[in-house]
N, CA, C and O atoms as a CHARMM CRD file, in Angstrom:
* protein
*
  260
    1    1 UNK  N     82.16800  76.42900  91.07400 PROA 1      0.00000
    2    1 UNK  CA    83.37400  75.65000  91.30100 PROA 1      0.00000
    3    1 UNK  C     84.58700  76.51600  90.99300 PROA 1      0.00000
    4    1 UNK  O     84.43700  77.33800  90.08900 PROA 1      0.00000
    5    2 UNK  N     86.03600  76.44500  91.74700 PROA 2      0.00000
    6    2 UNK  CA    86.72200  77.27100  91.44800 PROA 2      0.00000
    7    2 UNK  C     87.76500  76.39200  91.45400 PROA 2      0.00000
    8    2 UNK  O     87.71400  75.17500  91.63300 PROA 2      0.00000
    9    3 UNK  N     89.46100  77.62500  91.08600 PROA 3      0.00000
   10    3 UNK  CA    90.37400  76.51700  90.50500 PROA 3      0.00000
   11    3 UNK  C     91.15300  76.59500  92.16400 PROA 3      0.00000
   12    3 UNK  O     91.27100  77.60100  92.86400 PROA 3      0.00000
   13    4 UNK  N     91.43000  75.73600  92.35300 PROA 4      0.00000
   14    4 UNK  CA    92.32600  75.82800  93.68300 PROA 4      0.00000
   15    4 UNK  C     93.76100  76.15000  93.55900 PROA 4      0.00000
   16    4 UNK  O     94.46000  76.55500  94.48800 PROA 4      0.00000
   17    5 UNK  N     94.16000  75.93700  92.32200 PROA 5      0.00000
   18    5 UNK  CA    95.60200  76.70800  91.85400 PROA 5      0.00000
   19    5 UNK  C     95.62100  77.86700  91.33500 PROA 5      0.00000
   20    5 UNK  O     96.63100  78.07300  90.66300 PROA 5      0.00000
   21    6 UNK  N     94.73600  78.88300  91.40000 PROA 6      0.00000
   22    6 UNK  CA    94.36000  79.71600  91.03300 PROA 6      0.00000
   23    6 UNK  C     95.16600  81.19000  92.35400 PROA 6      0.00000
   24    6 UNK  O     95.34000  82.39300  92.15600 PROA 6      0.00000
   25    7 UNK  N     95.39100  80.52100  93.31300 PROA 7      0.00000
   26    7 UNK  CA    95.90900  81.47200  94.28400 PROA 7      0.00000
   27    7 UNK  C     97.35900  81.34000  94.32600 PROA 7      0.00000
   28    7 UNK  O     97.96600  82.32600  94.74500 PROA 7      0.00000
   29    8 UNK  N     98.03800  80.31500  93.97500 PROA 8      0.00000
   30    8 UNK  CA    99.62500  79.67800  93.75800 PROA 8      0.00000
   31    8 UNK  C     99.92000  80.71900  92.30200 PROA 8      0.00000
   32    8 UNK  O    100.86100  81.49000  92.11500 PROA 8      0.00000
   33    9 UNK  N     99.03300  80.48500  91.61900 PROA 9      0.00000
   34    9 UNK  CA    99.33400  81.53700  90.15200 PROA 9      0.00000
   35    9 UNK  C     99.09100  83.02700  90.22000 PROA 9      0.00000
   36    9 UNK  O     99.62600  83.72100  89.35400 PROA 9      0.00000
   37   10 UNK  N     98.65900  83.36000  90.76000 PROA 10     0.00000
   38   10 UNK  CA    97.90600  85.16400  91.62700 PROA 10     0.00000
   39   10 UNK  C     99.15700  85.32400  92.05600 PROA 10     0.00000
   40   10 UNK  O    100.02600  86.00200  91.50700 PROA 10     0.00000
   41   11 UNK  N     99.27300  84.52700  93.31300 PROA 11     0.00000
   42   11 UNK  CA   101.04600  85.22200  93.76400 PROA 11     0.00000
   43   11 UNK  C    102.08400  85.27100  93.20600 PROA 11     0.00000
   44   11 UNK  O    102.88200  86.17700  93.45000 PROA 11     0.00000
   45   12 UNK  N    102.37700  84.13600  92.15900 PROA 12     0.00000
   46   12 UNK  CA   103.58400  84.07000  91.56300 PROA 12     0.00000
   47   12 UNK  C    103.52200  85.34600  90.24800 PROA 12     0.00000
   48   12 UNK  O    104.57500  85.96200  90.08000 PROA 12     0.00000
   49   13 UNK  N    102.32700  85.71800  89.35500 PROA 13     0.00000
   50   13 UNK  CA   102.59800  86.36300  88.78900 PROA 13     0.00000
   51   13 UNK  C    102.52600  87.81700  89.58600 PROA 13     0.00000
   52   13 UNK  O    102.77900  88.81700  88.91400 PROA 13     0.00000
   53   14 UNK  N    102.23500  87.96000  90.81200 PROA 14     0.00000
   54   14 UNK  CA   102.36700  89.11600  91.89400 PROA 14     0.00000
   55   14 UNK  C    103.66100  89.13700  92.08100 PROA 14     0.00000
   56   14 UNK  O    104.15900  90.20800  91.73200 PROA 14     0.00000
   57   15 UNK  N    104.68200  88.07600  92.65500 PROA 15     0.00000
   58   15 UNK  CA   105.95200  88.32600  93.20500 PROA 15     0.00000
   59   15 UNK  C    106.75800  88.86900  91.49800 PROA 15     0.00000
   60   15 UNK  O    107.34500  89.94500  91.38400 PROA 15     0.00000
   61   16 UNK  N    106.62100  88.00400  90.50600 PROA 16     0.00000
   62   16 UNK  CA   107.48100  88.41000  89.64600 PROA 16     0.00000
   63   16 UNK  C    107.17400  89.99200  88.87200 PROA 16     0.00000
   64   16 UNK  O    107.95800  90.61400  88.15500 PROA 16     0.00000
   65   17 UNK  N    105.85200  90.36400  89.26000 PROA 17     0.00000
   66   17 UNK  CA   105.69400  92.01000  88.21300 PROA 17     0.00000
   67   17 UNK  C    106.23500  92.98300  89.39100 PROA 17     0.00000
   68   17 UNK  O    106.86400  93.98400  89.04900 PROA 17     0.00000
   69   18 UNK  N    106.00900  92.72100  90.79300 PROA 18     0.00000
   70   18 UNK  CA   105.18200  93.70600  91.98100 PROA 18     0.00000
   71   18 UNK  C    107.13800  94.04900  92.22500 PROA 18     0.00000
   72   18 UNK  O    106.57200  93.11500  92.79400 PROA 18     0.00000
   73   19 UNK  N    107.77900  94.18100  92.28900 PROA 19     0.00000
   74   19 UNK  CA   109.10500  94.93000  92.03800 PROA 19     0.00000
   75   19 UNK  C    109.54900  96.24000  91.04200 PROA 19     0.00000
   76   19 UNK  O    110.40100  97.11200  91.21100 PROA 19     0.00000
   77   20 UNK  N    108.60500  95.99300  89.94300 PROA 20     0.00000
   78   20 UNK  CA   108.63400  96.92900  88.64100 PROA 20     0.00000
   79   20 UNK  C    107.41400  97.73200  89.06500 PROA 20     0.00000
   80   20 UNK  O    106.89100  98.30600  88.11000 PROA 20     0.00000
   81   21 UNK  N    106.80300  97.93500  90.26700 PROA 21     0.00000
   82   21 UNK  CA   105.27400  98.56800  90.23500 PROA 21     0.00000
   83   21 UNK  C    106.08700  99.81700  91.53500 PROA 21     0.00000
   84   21 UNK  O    106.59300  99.50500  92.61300 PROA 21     0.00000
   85   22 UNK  N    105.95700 101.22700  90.92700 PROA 22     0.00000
   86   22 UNK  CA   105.62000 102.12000  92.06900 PROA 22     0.00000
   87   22 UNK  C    105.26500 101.75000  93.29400 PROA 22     0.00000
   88   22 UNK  O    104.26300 101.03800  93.22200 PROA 22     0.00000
   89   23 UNK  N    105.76100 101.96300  94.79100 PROA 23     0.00000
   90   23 UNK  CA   105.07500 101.71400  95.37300 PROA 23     0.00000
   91   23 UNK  C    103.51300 102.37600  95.74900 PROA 23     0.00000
   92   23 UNK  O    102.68100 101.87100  96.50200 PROA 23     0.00000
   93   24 UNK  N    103.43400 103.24800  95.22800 PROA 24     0.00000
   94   24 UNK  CA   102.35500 103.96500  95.25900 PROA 24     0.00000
   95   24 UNK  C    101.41100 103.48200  94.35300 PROA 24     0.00000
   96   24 UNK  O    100.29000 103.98700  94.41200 PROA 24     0.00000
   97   25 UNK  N    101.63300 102.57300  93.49200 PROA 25     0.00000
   98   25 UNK  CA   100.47200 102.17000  92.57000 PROA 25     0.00000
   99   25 UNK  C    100.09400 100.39100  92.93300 PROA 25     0.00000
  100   25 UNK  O     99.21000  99.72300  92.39700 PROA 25     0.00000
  101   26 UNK  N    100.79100 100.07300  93.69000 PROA 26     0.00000
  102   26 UNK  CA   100.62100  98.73100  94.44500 PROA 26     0.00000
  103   26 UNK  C     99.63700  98.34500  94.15200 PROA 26     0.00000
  104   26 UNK  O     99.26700  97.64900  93.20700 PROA 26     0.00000
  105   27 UNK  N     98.62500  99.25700  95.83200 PROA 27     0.00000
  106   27 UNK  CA    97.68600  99.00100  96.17400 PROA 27     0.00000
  107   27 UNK  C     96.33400  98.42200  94.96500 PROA 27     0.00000
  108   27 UNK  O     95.79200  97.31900  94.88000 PROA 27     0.00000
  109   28 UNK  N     96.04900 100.17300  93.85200 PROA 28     0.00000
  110   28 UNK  CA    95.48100  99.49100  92.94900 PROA 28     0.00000
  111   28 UNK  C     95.57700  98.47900  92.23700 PROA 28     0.00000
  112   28 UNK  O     94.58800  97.77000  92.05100 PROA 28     0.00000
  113   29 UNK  N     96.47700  98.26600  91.82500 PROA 29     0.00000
  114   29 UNK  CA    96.77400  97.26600  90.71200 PROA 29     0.00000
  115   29 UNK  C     97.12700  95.72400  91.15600 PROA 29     0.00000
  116   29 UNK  O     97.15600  94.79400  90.35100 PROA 29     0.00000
  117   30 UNK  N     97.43200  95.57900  92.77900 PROA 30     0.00000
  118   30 UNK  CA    96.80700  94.53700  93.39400 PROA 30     0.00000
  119   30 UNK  C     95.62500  94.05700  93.73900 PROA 30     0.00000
  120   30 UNK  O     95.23400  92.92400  94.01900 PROA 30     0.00000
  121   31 UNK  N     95.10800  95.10400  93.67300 PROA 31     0.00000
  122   31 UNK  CA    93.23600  94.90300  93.79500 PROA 31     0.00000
  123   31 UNK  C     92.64300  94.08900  92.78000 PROA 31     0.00000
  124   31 UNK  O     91.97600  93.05600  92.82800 PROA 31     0.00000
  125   32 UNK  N     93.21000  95.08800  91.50300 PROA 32     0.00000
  126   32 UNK  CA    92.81700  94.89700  90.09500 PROA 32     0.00000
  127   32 UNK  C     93.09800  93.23800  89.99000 PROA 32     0.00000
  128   32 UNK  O     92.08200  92.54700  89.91900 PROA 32     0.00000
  129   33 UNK  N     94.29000  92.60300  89.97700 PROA 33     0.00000
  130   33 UNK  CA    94.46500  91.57200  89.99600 PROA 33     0.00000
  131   33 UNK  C     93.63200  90.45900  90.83700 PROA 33     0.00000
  132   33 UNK  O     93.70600  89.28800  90.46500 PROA 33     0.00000
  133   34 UNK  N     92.86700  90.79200  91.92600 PROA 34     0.00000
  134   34 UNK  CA    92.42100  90.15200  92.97500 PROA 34     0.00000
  135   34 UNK  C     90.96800  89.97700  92.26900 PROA 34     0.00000
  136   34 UNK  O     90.31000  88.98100  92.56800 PROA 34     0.00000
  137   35 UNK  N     90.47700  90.86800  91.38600 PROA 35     0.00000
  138   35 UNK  CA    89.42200  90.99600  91.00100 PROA 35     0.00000
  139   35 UNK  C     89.54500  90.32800  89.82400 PROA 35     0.00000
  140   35 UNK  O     88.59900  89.54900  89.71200 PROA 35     0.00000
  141   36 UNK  N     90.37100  90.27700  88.79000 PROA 36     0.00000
  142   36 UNK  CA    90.29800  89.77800  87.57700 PROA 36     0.00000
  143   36 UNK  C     90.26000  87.75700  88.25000 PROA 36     0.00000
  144   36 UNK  O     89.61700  86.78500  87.85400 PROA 36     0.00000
  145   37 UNK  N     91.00800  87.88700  89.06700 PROA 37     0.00000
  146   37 UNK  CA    91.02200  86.26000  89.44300 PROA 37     0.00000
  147   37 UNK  C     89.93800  85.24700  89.86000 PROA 37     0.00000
  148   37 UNK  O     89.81500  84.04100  89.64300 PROA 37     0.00000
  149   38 UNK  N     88.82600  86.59200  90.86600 PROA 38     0.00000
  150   38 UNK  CA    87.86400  86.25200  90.95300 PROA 38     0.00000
  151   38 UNK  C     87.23400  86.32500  90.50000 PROA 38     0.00000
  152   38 UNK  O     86.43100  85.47000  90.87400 PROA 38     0.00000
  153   39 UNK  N     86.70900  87.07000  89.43600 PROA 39     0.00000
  154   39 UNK  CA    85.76000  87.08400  87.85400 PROA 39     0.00000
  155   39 UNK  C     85.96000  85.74200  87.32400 PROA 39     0.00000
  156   39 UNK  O     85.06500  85.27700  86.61800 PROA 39     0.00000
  157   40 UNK  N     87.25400  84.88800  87.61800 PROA 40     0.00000
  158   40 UNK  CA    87.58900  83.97900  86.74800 PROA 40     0.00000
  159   40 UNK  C     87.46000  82.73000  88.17300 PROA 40     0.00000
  160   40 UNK  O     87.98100  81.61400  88.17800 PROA 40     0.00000
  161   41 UNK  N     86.48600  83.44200  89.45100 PROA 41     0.00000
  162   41 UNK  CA    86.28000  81.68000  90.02800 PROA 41     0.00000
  163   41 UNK  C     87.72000  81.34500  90.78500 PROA 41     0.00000
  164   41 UNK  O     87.95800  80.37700  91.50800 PROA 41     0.00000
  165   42 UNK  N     88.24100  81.97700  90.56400 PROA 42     0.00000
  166   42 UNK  CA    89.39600  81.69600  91.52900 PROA 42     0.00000
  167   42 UNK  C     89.02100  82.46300  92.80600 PROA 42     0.00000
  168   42 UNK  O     89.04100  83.68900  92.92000 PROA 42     0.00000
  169   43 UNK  N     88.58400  81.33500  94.00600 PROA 43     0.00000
  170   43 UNK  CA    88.00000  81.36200  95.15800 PROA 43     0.00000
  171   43 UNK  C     89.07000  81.36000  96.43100 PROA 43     0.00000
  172   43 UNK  O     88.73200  81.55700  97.59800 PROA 43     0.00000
  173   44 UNK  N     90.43000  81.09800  95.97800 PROA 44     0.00000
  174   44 UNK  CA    91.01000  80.74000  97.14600 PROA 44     0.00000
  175   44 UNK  C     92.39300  81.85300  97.48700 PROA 44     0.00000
  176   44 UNK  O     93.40200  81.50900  98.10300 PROA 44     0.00000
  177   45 UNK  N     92.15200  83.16400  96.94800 PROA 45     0.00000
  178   45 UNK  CA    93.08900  84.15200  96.94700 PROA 45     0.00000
  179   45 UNK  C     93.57200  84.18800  98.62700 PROA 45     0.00000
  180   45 UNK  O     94.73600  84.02000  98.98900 PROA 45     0.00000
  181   46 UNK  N     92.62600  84.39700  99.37900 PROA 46     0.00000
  182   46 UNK  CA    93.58800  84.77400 100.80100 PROA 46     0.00000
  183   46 UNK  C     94.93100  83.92100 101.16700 PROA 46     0.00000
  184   46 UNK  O     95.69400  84.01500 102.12800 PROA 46     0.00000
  185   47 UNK  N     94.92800  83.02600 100.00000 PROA 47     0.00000
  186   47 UNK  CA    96.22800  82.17500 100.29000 PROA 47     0.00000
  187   47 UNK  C     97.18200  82.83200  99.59000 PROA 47     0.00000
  188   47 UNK  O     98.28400  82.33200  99.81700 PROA 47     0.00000
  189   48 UNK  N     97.21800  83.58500  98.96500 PROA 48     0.00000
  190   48 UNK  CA    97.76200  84.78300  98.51300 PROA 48     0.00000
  191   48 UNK  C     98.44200  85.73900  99.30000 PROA 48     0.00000
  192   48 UNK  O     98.02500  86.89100  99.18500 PROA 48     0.00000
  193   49 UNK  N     99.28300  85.56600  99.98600 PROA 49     0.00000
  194   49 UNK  CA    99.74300  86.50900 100.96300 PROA 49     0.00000
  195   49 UNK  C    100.46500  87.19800 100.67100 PROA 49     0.00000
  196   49 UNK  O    100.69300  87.90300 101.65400 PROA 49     0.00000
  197   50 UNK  N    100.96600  87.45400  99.97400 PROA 50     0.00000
  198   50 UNK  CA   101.65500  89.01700  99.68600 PROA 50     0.00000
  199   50 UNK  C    100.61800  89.44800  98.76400 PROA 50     0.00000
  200   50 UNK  O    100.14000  90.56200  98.98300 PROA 50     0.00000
  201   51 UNK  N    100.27700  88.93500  98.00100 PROA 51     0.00000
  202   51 UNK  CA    99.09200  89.87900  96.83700 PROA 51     0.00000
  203   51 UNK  C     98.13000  90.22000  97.74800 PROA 51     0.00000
  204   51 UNK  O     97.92900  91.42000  97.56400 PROA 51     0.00000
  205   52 UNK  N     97.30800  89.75800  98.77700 PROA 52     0.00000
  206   52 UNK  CA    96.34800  90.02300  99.80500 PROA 52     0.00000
  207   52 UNK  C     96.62700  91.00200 100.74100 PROA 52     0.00000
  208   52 UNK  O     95.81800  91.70700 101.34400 PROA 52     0.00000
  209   53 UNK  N     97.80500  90.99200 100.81500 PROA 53     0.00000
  210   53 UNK  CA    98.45600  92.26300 101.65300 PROA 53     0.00000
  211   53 UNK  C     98.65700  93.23800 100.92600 PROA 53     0.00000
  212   53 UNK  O     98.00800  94.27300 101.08400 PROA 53     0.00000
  213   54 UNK  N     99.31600  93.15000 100.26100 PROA 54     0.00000
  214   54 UNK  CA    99.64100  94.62500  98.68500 PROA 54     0.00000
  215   54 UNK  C     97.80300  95.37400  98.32400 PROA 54     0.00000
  216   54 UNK  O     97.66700  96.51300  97.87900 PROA 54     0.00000
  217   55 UNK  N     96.61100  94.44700  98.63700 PROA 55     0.00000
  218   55 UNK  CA    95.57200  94.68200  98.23200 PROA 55     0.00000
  219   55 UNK  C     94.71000  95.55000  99.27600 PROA 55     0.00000
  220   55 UNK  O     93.73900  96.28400  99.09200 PROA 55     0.00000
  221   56 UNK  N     95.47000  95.17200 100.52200 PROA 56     0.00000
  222   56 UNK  CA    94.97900  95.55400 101.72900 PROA 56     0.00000
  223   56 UNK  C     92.86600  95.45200 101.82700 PROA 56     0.00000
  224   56 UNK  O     92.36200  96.04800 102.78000 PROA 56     0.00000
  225   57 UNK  N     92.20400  94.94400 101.14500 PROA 57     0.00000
  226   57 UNK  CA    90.98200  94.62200 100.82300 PROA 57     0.00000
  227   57 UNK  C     90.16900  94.01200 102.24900 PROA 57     0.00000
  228   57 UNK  O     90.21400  92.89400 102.76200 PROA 57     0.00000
  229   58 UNK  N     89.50300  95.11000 102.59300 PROA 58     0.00000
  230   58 UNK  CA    88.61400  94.67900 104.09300 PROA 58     0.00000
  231   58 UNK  C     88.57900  93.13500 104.18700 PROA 58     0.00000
  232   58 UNK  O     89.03700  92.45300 105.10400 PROA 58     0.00000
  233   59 UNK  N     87.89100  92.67300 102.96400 PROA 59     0.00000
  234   59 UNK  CA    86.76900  91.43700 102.90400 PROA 59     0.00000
  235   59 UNK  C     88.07800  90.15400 103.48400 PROA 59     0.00000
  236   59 UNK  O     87.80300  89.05300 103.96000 PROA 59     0.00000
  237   60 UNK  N     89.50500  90.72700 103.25700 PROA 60     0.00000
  238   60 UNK  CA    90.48600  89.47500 103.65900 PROA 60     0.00000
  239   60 UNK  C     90.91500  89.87900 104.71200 PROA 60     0.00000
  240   60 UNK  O     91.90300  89.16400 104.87700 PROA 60     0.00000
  241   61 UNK  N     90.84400  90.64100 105.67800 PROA 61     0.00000
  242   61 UNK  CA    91.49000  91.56700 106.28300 PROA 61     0.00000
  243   61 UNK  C     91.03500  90.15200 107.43900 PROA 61     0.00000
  244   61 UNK  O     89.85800  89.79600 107.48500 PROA 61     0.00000
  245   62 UNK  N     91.91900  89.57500 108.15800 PROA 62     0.00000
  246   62 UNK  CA    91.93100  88.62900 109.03300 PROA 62     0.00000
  247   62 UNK  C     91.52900  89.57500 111.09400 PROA 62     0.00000
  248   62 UNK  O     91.71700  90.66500 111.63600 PROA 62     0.00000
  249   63 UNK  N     91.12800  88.66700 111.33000 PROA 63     0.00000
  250   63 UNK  CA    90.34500  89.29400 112.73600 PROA 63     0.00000
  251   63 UNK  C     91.43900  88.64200 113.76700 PROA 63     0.00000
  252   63 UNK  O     91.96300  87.53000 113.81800 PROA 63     0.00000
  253   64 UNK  N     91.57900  90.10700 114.75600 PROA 64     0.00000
  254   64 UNK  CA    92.15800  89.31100 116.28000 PROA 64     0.00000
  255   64 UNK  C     91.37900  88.69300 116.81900 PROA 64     0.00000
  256   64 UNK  O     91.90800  88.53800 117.92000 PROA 64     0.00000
  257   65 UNK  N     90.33800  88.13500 116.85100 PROA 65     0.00000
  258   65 UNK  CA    89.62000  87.41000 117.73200 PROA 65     0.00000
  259   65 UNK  C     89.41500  85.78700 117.08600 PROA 65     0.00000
  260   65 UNK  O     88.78600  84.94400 117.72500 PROA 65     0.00000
């Protein structure tokens, strides 16, 4: 079972750090976050759209078809 507010809280603490982050260190440390959320059951990250993008992570990576 996972938290469904769990992706509303991913982004918000994404929009408020991800200004103070290198852009060059983004990528990791959006990952990192994507992973700590889901360790913790938080199932609904692709609603996460800027942290999902900053993460660039195949598994969300949305299809043209």
């Amino acid at each position: 079972m996972g938290w469904a507010s769990g992706s509303q809280l991913a982004e918000d603490v994404w929009k408020t750090v991800r200004g103070n982050i290198p852009q060059k260190r983004r990528k990791a440390l959006a990952t990192a976050i994507v992973q700590l959320f889901e360790d913790h059951d938080c199932d609904t990250l692709d609603e996460a759209a800027l942290l999902m993008k900053d993460a660039d992570l195949p598994e969300y990576q949305q299809s043209d078809y």
